[in-house]
Wavefront OBJ file of the C-alpha trace (Angstrom):
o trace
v 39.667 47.973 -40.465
v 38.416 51.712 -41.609
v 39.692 54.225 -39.713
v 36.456 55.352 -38.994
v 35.681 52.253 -37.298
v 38.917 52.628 -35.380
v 38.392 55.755 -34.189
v 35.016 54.800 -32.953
v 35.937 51.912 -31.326
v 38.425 53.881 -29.040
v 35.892 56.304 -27.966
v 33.440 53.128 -27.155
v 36.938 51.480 -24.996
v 37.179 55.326 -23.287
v 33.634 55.888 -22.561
v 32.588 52.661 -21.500
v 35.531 51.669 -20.307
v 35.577 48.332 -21.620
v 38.304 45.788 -23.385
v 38.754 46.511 -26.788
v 38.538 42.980 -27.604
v 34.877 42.957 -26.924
v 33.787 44.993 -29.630
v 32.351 43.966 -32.764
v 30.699 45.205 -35.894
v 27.885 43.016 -34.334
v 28.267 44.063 -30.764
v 25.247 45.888 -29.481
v 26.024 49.167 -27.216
v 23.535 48.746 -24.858
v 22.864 44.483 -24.480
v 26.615 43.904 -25.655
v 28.714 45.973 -24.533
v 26.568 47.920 -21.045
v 26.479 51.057 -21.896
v 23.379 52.410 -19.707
v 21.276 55.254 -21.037
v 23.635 58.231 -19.666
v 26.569 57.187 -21.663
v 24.521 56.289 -24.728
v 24.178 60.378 -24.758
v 28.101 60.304 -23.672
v 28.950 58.389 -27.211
v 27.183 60.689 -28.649
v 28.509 63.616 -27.832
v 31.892 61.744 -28.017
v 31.370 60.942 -31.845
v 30.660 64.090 -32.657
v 33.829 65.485 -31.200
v 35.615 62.695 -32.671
v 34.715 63.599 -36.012
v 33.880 67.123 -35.855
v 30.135 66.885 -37.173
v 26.661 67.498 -35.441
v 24.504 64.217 -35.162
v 20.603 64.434 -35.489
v 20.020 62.798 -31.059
v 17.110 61.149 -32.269
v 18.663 59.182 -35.643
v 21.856 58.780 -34.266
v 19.886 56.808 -30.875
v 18.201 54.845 -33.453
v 21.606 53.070 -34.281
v 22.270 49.800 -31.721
v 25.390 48.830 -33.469
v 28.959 49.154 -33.586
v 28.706 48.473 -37.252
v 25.533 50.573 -37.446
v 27.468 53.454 -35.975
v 30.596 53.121 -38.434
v 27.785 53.904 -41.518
v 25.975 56.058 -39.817
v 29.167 58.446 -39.131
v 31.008 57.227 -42.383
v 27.120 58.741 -44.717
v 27.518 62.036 -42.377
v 31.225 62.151 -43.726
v 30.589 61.938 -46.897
l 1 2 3 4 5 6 7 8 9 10 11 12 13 14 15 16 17 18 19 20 21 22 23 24 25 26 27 28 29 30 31 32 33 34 35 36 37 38 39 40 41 42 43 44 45 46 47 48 49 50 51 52 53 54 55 56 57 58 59 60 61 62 63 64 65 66 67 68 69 70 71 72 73 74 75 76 77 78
């Protein structure tokens, strides 16, 4: 597992408060794993503090994915 992907799935377990056993590259935030609109904005603003970067809101609520969201950050990284 990237460390990327690791550091996004702890922010997903704090903001949504979930098991980290739920999440996938697959899982979806919204159908999969709950997150309601209001804490779709919350991931947001939680990636960017994760990794210190400033995410276009409209691409980045494009991306449904757990997996989507580890190539999404990892291309803004790079």
């Amino acid at each position: 597992m990237s460390d990327v992907k690791d550091r996004i799935t702890n922010v997903v377990v704090q903001t949504l408060k979930i098991d980290p056993s739920r999440i996938t590259d697959e899982s979806r935030f919204v159908e999969d794993l709950g997150a309601e609109s209001i804490q779709s904005i919350e991931l947001i603003a939680a990636f960017e503090e994760e990794f210190d970067i400033e995410m276009d809101e409209d691409a980045a609520v494009g991306v449904k994915t757990v997996g989507g969201a580890v190539d999404f950050i990892e291309k803004m990284l790079n």
